[in-house]
N, C-alpha and C positions, 0 to 999 in steps of 0.2 A: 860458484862452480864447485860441485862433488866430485872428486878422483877417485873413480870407479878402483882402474889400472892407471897402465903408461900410456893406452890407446884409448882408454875409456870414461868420459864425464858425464856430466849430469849439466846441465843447465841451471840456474837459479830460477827461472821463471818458470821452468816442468815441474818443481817443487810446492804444495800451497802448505803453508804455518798459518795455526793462525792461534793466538793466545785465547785462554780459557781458565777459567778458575780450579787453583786444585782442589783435590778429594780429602779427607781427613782431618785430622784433627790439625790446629796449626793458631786458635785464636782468632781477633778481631782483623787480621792483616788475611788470612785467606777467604776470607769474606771480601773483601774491600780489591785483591791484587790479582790480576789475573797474570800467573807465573807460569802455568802449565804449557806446553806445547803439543800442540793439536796439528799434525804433517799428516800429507794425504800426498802420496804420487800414483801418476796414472800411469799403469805399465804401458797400455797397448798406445797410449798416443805420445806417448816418450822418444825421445830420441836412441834409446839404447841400440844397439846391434840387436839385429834381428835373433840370434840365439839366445841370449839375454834373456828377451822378452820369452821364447816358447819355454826355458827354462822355469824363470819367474811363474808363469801362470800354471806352470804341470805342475810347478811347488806347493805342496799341501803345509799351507800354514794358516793358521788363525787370523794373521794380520793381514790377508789377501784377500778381498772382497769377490761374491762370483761375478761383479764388473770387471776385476783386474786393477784393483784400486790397493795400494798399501797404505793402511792407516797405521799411524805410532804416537802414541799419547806418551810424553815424560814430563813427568811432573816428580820427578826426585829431589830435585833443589828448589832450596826458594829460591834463585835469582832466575828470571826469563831467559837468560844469554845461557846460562850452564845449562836448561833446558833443551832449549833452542840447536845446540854443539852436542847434545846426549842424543836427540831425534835423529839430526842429522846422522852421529857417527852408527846408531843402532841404524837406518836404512843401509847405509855401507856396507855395514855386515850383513844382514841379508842378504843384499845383492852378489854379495862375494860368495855366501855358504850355498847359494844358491845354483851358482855358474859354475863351484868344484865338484870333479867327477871323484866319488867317492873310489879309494881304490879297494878291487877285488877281492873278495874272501879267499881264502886256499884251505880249503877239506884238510883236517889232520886227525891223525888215528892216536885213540890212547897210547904211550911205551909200554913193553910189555910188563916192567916190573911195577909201574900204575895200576894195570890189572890185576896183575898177581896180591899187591897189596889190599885194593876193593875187595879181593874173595877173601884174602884171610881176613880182612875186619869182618865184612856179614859173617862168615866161619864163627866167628868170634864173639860176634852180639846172635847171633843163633844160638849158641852155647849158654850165654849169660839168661837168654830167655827163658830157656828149656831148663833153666834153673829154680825159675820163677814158679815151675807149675805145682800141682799137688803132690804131696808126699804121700808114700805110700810104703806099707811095708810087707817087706818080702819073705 
């Protein structure tokens, strides 16, 4: 069982793992161990709370399939179990950053002595420029 929230899990069986070999370098042992975890949850026939779900799916991420499938590959550790508890707690997260309402911008105006400073530095590399040009004599 996943603890979404206080009101909210996940079932073990809405869940599929399933081991796979990992990627990179690692020796004759990542040839031979399948340590990787391979997690596929299905949004739309999940148990989650109906909000959940239209969130999840409006959510533009890489790991969302256009099924509504969340796929998560962790293959950090060599042992299947640290895997296995990395998958799991990375869908967590998802699902958490996914159901927070980010909160609102508020419009704010430069100070006015910000301003005043901006002109007098351009004032200032103006000056250093126009120093730059051809000399000429008068």
């Amino acid at each position: 069982m996943l603890h979404i929230s206080n009101t909210v899990s996940i079932p073990d069986h809405e869940i599929d793992m399933t081991a796979v070999r990992s990627q990179g370098a690692g020796g004759q042992n990542v040839n031979k161990v399948a340590t990787a975890i391979h997690l596929r949850f299905d949004i739309v026939a999940s148990s989650l709370p109906e909000r959940y779900k239209e969130r999840l799916l409006k959510w533009n991420d890489q790991r969302i399939t256009k099924d509504g499938v969340i796929v998560i590959k962790a293959q950090e550790h060599r042992r299947q179990e640290q895997n296995r508890e990395e998958a799991l707690q990375r869908l967590q997260e998802l699902i958490k950053s996914a159901i927070a309402i980010p909160k609102p911008r508020k419009a704010s105006k430069p100070t006015r002595s910000s301003q005043r400073k901006r002109l007098e530095r351009k004032t200032q590399r103006s000056h250093i420029k126009a120093l730059r040009g051809k000399v000429t004599e008068d």
